[in-house]
Each structure stands twice: as C-alpha cells, then as structure tokens.
C-alpha beads as a LAMMPS data file, in Angstrom:
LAMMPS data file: protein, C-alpha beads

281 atoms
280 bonds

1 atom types
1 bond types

-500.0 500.0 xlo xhi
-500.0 500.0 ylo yhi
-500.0 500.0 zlo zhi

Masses

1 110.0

Atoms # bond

1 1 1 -58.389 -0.821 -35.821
2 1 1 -57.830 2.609 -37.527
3 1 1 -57.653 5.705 -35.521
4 1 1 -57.548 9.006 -37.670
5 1 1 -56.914 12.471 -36.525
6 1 1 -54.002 11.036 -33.913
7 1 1 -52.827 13.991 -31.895
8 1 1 -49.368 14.285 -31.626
9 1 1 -47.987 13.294 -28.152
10 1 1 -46.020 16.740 -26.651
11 1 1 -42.971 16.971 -26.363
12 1 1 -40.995 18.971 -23.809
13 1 1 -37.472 20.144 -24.886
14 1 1 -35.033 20.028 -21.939
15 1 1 -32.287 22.306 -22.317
16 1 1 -28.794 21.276 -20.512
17 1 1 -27.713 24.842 -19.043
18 1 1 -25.642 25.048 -16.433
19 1 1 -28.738 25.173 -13.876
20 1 1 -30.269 22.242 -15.433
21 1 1 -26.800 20.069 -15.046
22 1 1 -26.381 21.500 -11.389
23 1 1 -29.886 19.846 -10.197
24 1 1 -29.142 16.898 -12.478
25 1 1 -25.463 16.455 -10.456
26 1 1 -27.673 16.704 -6.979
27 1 1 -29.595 13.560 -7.988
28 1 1 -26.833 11.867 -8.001
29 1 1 -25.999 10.011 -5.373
30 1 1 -21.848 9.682 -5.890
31 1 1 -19.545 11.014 -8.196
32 1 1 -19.077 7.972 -9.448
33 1 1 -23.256 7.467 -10.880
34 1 1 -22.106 11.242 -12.405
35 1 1 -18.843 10.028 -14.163
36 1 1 -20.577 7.172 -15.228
37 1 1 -24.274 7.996 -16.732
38 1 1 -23.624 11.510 -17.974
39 1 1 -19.658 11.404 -18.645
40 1 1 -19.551 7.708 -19.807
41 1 1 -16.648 7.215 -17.927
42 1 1 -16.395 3.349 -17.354
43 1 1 -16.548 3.650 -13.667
44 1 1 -18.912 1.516 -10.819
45 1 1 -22.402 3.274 -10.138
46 1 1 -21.870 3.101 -6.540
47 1 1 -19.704 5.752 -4.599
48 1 1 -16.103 5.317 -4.103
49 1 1 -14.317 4.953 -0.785
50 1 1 -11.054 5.196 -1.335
51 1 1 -11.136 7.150 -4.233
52 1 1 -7.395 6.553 -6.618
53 1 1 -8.075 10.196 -7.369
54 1 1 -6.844 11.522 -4.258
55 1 1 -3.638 9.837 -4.253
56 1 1 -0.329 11.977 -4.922
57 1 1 1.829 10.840 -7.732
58 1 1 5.647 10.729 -7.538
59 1 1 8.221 9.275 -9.285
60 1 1 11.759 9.500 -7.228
61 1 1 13.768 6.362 -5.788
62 1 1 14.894 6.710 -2.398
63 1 1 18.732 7.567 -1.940
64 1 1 20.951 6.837 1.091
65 1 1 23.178 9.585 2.017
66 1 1 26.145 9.587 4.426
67 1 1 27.448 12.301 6.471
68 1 1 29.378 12.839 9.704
69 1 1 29.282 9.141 9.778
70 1 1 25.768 9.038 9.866
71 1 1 23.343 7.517 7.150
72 1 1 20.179 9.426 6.190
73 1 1 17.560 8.686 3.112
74 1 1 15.862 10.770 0.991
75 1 1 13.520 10.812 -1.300
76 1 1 13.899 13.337 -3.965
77 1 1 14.724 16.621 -0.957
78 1 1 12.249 14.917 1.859
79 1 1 14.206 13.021 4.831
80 1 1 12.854 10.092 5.387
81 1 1 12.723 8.757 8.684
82 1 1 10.358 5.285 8.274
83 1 1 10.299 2.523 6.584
84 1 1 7.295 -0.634 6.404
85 1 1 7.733 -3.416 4.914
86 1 1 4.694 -6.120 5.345
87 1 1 4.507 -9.432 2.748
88 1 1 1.049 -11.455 2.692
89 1 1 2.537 -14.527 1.458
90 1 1 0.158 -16.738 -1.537
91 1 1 1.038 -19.958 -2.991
92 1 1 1.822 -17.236 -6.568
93 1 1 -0.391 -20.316 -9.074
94 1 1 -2.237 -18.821 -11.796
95 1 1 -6.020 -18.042 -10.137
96 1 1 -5.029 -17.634 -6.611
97 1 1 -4.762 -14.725 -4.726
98 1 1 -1.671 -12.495 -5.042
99 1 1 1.217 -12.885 -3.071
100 1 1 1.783 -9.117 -2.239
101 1 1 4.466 -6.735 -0.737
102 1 1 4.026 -3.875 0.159
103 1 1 6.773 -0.641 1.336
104 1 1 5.793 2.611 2.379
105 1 1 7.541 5.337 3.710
106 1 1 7.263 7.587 5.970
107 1 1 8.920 11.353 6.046
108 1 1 9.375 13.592 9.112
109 1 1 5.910 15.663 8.600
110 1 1 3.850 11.857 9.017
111 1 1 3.375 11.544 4.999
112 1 1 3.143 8.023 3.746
113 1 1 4.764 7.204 0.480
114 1 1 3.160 3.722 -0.535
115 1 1 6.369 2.810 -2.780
116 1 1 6.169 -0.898 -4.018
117 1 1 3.367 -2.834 -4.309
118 1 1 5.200 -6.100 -5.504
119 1 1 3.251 -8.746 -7.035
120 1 1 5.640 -12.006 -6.498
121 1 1 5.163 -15.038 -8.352
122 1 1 6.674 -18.700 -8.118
123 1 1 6.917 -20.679 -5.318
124 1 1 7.776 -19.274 -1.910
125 1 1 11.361 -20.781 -2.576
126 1 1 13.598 -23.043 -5.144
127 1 1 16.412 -24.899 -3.924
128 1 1 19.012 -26.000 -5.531
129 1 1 19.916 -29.664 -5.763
130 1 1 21.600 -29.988 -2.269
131 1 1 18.031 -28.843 -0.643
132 1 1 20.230 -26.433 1.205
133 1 1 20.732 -23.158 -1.421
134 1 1 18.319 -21.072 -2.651
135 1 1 18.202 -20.274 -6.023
136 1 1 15.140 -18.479 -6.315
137 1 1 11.238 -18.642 -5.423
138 1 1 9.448 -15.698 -3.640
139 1 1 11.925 -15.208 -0.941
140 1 1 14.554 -14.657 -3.448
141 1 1 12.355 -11.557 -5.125
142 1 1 12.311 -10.682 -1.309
143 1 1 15.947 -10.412 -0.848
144 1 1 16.231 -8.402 -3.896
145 1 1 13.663 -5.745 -2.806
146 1 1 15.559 -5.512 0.504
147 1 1 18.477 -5.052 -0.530
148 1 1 17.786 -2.373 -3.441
149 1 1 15.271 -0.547 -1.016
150 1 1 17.306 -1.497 2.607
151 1 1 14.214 -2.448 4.207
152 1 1 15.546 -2.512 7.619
153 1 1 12.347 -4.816 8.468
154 1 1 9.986 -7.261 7.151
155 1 1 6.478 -8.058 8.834
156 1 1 4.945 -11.587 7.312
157 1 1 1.661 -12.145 7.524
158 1 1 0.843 -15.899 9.019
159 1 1 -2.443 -16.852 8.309
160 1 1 -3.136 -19.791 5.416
161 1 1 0.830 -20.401 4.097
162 1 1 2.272 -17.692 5.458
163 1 1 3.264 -20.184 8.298
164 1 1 5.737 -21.561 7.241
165 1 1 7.562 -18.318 5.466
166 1 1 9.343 -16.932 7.807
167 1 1 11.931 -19.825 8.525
168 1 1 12.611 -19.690 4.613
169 1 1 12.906 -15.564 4.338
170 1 1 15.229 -15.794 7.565
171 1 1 17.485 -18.251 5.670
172 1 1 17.499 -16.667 2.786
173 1 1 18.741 -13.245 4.548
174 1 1 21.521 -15.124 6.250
175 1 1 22.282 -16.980 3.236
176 1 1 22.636 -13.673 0.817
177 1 1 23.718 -11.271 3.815
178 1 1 21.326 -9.367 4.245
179 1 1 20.755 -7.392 7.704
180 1 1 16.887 -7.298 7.626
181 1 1 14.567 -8.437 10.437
182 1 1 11.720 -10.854 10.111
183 1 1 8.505 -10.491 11.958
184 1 1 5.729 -12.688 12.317
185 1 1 1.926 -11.311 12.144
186 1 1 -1.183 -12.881 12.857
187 1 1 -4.589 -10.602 11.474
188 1 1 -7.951 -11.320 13.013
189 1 1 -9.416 -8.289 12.624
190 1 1 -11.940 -7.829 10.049
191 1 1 -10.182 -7.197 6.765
192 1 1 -12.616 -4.764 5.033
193 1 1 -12.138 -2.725 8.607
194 1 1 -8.252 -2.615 8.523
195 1 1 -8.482 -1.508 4.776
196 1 1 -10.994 1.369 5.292
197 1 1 -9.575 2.837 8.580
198 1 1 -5.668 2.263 7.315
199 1 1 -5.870 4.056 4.108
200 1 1 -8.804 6.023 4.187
201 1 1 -7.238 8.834 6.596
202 1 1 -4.036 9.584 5.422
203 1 1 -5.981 9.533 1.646
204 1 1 -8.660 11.787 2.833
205 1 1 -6.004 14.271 4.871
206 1 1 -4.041 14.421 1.665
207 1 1 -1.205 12.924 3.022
208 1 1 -0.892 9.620 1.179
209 1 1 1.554 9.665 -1.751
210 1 1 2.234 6.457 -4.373
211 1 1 4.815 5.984 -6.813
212 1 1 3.762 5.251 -10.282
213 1 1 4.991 1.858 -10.276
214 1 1 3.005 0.987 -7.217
215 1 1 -0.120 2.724 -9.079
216 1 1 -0.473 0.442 -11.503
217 1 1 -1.712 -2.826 -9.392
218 1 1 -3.179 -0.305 -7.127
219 1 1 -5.873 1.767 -8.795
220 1 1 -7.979 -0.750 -9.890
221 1 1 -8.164 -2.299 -6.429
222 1 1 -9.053 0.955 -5.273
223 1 1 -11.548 1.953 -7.590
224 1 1 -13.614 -1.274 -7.828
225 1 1 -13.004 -1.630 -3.855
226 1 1 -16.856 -1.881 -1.536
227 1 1 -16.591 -1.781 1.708
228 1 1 -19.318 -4.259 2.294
229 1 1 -18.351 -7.337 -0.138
230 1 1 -16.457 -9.834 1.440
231 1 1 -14.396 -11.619 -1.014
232 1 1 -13.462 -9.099 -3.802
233 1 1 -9.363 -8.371 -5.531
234 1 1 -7.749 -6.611 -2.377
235 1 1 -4.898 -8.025 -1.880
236 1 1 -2.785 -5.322 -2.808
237 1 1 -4.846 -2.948 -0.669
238 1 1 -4.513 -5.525 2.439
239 1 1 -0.889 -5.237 2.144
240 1 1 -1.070 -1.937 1.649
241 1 1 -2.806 -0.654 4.670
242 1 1 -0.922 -3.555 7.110
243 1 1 2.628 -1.327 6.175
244 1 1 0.864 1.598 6.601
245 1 1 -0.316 1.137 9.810
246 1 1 3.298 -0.337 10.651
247 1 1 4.578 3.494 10.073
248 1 1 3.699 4.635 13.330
249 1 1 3.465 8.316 14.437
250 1 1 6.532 9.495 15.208
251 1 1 7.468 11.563 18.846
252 1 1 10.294 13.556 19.814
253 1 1 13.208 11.794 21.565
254 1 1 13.714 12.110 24.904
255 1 1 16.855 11.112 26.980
256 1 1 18.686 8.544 24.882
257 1 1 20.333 5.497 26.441
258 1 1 23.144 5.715 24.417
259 1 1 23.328 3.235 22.125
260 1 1 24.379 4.747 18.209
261 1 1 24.185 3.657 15.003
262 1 1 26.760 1.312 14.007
263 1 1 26.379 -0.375 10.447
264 1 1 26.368 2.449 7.381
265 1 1 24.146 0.061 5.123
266 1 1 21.745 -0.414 7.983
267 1 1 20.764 2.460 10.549
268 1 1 19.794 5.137 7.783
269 1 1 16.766 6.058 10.027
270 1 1 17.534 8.755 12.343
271 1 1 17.378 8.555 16.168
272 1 1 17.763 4.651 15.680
273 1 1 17.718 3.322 19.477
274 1 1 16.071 3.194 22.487
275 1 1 14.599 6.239 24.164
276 1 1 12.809 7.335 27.520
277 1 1 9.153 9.083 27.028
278 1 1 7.005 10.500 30.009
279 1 1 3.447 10.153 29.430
280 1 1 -0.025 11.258 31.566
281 1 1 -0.643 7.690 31.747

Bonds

1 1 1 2
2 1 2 3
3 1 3 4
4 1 4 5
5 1 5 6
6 1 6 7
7 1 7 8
8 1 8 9
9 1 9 10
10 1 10 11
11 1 11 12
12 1 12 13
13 1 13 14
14 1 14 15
15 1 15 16
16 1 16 17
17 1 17 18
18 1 18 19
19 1 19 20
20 1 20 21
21 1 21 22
22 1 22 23
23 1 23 24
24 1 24 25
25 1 25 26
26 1 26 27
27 1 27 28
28 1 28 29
29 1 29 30
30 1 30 31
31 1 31 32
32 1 32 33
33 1 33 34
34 1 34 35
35 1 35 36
36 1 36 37
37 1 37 38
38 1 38 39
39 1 39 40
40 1 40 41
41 1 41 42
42 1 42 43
43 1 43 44
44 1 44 45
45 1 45 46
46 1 46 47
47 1 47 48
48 1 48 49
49 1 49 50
50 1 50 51
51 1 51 52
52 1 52 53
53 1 53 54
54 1 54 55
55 1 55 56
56 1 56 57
57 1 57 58
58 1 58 59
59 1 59 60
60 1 60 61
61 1 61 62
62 1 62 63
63 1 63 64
64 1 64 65
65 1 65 66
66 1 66 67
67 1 67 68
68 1 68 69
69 1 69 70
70 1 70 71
71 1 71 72
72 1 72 73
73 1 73 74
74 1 74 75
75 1 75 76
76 1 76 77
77 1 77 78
78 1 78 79
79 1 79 80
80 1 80 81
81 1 81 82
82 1 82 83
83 1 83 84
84 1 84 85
85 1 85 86
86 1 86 87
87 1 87 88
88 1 88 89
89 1 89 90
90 1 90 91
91 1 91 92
92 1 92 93
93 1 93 94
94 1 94 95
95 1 95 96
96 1 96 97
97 1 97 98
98 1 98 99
99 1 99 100
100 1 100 101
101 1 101 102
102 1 102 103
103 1 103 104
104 1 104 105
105 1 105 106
106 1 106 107
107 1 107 108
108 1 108 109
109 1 109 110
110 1 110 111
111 1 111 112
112 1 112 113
113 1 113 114
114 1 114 115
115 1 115 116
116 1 116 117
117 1 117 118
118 1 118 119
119 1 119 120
120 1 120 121
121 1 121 122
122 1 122 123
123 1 123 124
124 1 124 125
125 1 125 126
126 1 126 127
127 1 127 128
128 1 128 129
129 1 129 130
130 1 130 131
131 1 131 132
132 1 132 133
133 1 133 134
134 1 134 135
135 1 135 136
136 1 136 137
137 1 137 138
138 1 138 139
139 1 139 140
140 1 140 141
141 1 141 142
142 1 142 143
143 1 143 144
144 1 144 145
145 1 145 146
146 1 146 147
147 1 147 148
148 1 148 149
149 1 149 150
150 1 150 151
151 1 151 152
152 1 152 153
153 1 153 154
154 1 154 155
155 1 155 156
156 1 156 157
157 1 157 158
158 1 158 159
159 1 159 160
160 1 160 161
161 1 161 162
162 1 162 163
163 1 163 164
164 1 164 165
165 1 165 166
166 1 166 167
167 1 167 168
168 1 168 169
169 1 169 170
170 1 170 171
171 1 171 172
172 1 172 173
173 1 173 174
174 1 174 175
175 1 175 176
176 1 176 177
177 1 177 178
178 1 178 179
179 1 179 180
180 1 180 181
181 1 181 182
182 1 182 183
183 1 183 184
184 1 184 185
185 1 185 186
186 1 186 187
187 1 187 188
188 1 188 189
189 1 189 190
190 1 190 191
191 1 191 192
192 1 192 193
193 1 193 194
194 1 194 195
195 1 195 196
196 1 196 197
197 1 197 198
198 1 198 199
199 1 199 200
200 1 200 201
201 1 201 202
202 1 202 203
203 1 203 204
204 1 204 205
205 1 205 206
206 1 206 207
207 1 207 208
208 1 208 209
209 1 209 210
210 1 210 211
211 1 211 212
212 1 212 213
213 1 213 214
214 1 214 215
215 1 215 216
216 1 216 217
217 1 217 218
218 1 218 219
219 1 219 220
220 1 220 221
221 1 221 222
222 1 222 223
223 1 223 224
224 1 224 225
225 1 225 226
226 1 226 227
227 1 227 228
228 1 228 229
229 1 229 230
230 1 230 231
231 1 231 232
232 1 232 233
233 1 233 234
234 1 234 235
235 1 235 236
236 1 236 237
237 1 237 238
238 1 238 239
239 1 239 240
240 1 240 241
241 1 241 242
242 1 242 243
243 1 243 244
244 1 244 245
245 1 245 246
246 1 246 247
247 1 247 248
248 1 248 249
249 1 249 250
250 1 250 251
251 1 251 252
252 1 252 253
253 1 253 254
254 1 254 255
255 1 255 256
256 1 256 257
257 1 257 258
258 1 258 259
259 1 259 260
260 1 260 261
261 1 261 262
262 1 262 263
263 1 263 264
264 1 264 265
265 1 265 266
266 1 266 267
267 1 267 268
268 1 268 269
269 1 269 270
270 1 270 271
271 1 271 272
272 1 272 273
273 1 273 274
274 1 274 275
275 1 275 276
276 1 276 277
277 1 277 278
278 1 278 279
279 1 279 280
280 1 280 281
C-alpha cells in the first residue's frame, strides 16, 4: 500500500537549560536513578542508604605515646580513647562468605574511625606437627592485627563456626603473649536492622571516618547494600557496625576506686578502671 503526501510527524526540540534539568532531577526518585540515567555513572537505580559518599577519608596509623608513666594513642593530633575490635569468623574457602574483622576507633568528641576491615583467609588455625603450636591459620592474622594495632579486646561472633573460635584465639594469645581479651557474642537480632541503625547515624551526623585501606572492601558493600534483601555481600558491613556499636558513648568519671593503669603496652585508654556513676534511674 502506497501512501503519498505523508506529513511529517512534529517534532518538539527540548532544550536542557538549567530549568529543564532542575524538573528533570525532581523526577527522580534518588540520586542514585540521577547518577545513573543522565550521568552514566555505573551506579544501582534504587536510592542508597548508606551512601560511601558520606564517609570521611583518612590516612594516619594510630601511635602510642607515653608520658608521666601513662600511655595515650593518637591518631594523627586526635586522642583516642576507644577501641572495638569484633571478628565474624567464616570457614575463609573460595565462595563462602568472608571471614571479617573489623576495628574502629573512637576519639574523645564520639567520632568513629572504622580502621581495618580485614578480610582473613585460611583456616581458622594450622598447627604444627605436635598438634600443640600454631603456625598460622586465621587466628594467627589475628594475633598480628592485635599486636600492631594493641587491640586491648576482641568480641567473636558465635553463630555457624564461630563456636568453636574462641578456645583457639585464646591459645593463640597465650601462646604469642599477647594481653588481649576474648569475648564471646551471640547475634539474633535481625541483621539488615543492626546494619542500618549501627552505621547509618554516625554516617548521616558526619561523624563516621574510614581509612583508605578499610575503604576498599567497604564501598562496594555499601553502595550495592538494600535494606530489604536478605542474603546480599555484607559481611564487611556486619562486622562493621557490631564494633561500632561496641564503642559505646563515653561519660565523665566519677569517683574512681582506685585501681591505675599498670602495663605500658596495655592500658593506653585513659581513665582505664572502674568508676561510680549516679543516675535518675
């Protein structure tokens, strides 16, 4: 069939002014649909929560300092004055979930500085021939991190393999020296939960920094992280928001009971002891 004298369909020219972008940026429903259809960044359609964005970068290593027979850290000029320390323990084979720690810090104003996020591999430990000494494994990596970073504490998660951890990290400690205590943690409470109201917070309040290295396993967690998928790559941010929620809000002192710090390599936190606090309760 032949159709003569067609009539040209319209057309209507759009022009991309800065009016035309504004209404075009209302449409969208997250920053993230924006970055993604109109700045072809390769980024998820879908808002993000816990947007990598809004985390402060920093590169220093903390440094013990002594004085007046007193051990203090720092990191860079800021006092630190907590440390967390929380391992979720995986068997570390090729397509299983990570085996993560995690160590933030905590300065004086309530800042957290999410430091490490260590992926460890291998089994959780390698004996040597005797069955007795430990030559390496997970809990080896773990001494290491202690000792470079004097993690005064370690919590272990117990769920799945994590069970049977602890016993091996406490010999380990005793075996290489180390003056680090071991806690055990059960979670039940809904893991999506924990992640959103641990991190979320301090990221929104601008007062969550991360060191590059601990950036690098982070970010993508972060970025690609929904709040309403159940199984999705979180590990590191489930280790993550367990130590920070193990940096509690510090309070003033009140009357102490006299007890002081007494090993240079382990009490760098100040106030270490036990304290009396009256409450309205």
């Amino acid at each position: 069939m032949r159709i003569n004298n067609l009539a040209p369909i319209p057309y209507k020219q759009v022009s991309f002014d800065e009016e035309e972008m504004i209404e075009r940026r209302k449409e969208c429903d997250a920053f993230s649909y924006w970055d993604s259809q109109y700045q072809l960044h390769a980024k998820p359609v879908t808002d993000i929560r816990l947007d990598p964005d809004k985390l402060a970068l920093y590169d220093a290593e903390p440094r013990i300092v002594y004085a007046n027979r007193t051990a203090s850290m720092y990191l860079g000029e800021v006092k630190i004055v907590g440390m967390a320390c929380k391992w979720d323990p995986a068997s570390g084979k090729v397509g299983s979930d990570d085996s993560v720690l995690s160590i933030v810090l905590q300065d004086v104003r309530g800042c957290r500085y999410w430091h490490r996020s260590a992926t460890l591999h291998g089994p959780i430990v390698e004996h040597a021939d005797d069955g007795k000494t430990i030559i390496g494994g997970q809990v080896k990596q773990i001494c290491d991190l202690v000792k470079e970073f004097h993690i005064p504490r370690v919590v272990i998660e117990t769920n799945g393999i994590g069970g049977f951890a602890p016993a091996n990290v406490k010999a380990a400690f005793k075996q290489f020296h180390l003056i680090c205590g071991v806690t055990e943690h059960s979670e039940s409470k809904n893991k999506n939960e924990r992640i959103l109201g641990s991190i979320e917070p301090p990221l929104s309040s601008n007062m969550l920094w991360i060191h590059s290295k601990a950036l690098k396993p982070v970010e993508p967690e972060m970025r690609n992280w929904n709040p309403e998928v159940k199984e999705q790559p979180d590990g590191h941010l489930d280790a993550g928001a367990s130590a920070i929620t193990l940096t509690p809000e510090r309070i003033k002192p009140g009357k102490s009971n006299g007890i002081t710090a007494h090993d240079k390599n382990h009490n760098w936190r100040p106030n270490s002891g036990v304290y009396e606090v009256s409450t309205d309760y």
